[in-house]
Backbone as ProteinMPNN parsed JSONL, in Angstrom:
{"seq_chain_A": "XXXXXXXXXXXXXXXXXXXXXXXXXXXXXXXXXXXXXXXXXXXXXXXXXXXXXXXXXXXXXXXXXXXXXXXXXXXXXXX", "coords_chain_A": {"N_chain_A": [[12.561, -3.066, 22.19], [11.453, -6.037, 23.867], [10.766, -9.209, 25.262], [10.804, -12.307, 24.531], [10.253, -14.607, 21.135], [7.002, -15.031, 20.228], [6.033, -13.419, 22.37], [6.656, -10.757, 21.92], [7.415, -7.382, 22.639], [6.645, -4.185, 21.264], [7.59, -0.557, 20.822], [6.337, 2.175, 19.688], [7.69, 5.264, 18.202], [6.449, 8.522, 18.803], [6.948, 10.633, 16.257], [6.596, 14.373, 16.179], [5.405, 16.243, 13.349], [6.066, 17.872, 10.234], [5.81, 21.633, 10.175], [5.719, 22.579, 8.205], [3.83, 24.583, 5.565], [1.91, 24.499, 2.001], [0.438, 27.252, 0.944], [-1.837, 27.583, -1.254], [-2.321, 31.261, -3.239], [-4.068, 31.313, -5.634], [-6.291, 29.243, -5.71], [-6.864, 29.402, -2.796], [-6.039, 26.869, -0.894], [-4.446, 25.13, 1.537], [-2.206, 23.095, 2.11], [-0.516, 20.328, 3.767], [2.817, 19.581, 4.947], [3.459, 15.934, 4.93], [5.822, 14.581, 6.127], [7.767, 13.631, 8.812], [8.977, 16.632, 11.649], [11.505, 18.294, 10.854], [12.745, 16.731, 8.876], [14.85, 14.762, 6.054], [15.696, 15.905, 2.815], [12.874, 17.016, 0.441], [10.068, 18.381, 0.721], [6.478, 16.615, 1.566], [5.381, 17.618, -0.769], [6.373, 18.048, -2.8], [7.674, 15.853, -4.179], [7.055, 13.179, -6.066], [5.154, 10.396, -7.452], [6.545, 8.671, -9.79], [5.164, 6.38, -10.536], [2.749, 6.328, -9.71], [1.72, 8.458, -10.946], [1.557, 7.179, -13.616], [-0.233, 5.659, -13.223], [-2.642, 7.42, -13.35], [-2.708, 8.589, -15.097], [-3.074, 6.795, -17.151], [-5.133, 5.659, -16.3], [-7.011, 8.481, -16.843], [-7.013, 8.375, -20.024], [-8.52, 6.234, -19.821], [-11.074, 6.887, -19.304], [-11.545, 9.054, -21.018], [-11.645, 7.781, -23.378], [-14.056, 5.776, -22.646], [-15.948, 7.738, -22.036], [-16.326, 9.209, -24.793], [-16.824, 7.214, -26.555], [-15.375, 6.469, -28.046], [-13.72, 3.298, -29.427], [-11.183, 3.006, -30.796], [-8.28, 4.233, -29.513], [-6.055, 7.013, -30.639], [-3.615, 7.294, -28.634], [-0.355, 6.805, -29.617], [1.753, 5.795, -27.545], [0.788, 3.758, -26.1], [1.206, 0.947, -24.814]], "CA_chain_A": [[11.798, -4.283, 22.038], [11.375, -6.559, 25.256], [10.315, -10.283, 25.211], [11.2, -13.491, 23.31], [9.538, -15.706, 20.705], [5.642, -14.782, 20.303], [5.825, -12.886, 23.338], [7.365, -9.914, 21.864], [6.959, -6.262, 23.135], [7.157, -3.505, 20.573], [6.967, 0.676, 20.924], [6.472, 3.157, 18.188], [8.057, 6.448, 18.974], [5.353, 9.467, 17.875], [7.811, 11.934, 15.938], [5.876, 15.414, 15.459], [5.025, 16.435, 11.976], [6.55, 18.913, 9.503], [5.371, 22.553, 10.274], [5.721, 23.352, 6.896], [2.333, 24.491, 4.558], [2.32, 25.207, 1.239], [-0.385, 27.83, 0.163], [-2.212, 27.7, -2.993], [-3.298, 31.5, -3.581], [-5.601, 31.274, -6.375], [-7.493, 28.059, -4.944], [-6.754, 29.453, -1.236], [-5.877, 25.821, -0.179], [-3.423, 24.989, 1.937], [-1.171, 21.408, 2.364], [0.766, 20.659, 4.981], [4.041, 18.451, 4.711], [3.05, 14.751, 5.533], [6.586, 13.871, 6.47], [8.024, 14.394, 10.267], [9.807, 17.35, 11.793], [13.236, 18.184, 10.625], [12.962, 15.518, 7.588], [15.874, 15.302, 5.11], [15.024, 16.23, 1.44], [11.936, 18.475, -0.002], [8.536, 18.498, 1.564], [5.958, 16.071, 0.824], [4.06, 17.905, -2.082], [7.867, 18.098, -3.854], [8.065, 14.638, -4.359], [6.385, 12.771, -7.154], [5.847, 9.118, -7.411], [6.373, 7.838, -11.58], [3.567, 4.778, -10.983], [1.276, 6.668, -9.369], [1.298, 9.172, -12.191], [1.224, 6.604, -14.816], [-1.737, 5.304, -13.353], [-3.414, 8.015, -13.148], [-2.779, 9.222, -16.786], [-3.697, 6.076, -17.768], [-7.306, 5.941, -15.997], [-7.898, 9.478, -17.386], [-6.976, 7.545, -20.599], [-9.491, 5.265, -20.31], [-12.3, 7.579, -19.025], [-11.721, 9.889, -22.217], [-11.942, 6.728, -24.397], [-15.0, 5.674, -22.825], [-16.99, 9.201, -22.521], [-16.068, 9.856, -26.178], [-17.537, 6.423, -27.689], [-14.309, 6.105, -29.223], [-12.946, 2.105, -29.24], [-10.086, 2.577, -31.277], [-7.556, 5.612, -29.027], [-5.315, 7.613, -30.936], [-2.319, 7.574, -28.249], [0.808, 5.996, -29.733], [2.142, 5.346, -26.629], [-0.373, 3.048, -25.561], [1.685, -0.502, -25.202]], "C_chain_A": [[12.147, -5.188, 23.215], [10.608, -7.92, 24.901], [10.915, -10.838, 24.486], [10.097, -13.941, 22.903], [8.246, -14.642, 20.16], [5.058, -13.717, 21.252], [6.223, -11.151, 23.245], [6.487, -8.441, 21.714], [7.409, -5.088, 22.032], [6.28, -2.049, 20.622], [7.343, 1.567, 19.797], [6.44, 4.783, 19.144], [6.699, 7.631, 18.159], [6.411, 10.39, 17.772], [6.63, 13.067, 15.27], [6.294, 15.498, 14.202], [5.94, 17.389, 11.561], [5.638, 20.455, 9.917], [5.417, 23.294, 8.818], [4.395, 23.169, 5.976], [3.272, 25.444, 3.369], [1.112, 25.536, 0.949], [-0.671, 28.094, -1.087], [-2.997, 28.949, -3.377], [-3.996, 31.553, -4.419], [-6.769, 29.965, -6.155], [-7.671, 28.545, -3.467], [-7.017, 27.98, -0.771], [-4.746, 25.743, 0.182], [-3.351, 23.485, 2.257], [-0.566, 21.418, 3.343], [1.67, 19.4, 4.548], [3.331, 17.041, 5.218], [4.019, 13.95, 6.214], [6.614, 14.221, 8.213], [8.842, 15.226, 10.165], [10.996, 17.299, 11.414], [13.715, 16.622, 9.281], [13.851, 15.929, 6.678], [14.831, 15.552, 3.648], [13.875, 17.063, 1.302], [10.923, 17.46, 0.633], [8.314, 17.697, 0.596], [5.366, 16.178, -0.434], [5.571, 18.218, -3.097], [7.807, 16.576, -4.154], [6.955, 13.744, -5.132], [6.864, 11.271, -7.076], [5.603, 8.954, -9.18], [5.096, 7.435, -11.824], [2.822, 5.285, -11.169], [0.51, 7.745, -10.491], [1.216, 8.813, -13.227], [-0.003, 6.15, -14.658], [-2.84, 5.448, -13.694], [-3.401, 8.838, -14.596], [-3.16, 8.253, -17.517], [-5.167, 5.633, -17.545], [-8.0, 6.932, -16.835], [-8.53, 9.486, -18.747], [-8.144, 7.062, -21.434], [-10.842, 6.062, -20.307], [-12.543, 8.204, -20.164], [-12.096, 8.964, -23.329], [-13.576, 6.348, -24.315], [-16.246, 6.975, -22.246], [-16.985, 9.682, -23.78], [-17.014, 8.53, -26.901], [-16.314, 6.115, -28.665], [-13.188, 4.658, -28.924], [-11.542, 1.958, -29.578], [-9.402, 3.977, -30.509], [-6.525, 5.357, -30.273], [-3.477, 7.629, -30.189], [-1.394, 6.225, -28.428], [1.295, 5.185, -28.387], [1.677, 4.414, -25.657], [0.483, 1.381, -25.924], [0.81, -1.585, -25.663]], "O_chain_A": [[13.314, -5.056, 23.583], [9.674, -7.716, 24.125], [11.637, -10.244, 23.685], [9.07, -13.939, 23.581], [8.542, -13.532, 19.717], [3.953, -13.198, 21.1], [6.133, -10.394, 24.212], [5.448, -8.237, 21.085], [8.629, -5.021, 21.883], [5.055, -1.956, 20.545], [8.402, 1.634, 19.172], [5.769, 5.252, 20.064], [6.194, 7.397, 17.061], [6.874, 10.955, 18.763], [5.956, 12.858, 14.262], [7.346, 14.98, 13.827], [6.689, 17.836, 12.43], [4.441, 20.168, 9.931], [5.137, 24.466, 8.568], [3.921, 22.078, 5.659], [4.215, 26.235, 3.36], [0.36, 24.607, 0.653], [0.033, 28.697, -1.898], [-4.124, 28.719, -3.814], [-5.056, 32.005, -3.986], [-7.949, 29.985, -6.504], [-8.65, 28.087, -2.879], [-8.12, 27.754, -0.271], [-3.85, 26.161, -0.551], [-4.315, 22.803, 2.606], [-0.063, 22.424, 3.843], [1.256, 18.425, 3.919], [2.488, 17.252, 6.089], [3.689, 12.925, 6.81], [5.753, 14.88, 8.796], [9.586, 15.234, 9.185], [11.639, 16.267, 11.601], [14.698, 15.91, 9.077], [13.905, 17.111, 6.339], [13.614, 15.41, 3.531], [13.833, 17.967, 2.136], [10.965, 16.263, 0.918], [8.888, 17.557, -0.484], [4.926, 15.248, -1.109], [5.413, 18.681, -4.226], [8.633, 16.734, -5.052], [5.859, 13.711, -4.572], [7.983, 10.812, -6.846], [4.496, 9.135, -9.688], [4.248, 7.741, -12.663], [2.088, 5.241, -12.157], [-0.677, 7.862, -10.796], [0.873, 9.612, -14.099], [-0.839, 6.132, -15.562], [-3.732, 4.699, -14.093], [-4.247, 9.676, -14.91], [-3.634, 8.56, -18.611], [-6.057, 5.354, -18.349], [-9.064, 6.733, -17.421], [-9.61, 9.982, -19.07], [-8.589, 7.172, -22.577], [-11.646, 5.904, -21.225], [-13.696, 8.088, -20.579], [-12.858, 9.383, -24.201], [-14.339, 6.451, -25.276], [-17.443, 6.696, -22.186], [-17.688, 10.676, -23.961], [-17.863, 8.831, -27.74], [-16.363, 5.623, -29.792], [-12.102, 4.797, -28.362], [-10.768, 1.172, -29.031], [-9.986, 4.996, -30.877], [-6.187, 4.294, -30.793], [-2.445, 7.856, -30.822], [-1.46, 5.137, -27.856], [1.157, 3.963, -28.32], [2.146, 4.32, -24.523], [0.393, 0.789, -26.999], [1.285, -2.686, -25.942]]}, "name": "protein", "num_of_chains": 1, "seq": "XXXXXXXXXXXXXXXXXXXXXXXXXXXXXXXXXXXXXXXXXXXXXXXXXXXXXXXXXXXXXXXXXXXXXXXXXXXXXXX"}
């Protein structure tokens, strides 16, 4: 970083990618890692976020509630 104040100079290094795919055969799709080369811990498609999967169990949730016609859901777990 180079400059003072407002004036300031900033470079972003480009680190190559992961070379790692994971093949899916019975879909034949393939992933590739999203992290960079030589990254600690498991590949991107190992790694699970909580939220994002509560979110998304709770949209499906709602979609089943309203494609069914049914106001009152069944799931306990429903705060």
């Amino acid at each position: 970083m180079g400059g003072v104040g407002t004036h300031r100079v900033f470079r972003f290094a480009d680190l190559p990618l992961c070379p790692a795919l994971l093949r899916d055969l019975v879909s034949r799709t393939v992933s590739s890692c999203a992290y960079f080369d030589q990254h600690p811990g498991p590949h991107s498609w190992g790694v699970t976020e909580p939220l994002g999967d509560l979110i998304a169990e709770r949209i499906h949730r709602e979609v089943r509630r309203l494609t069914t016609g049914d106001d009152n859901p069944t799931d306990a777990d429903d705060p």
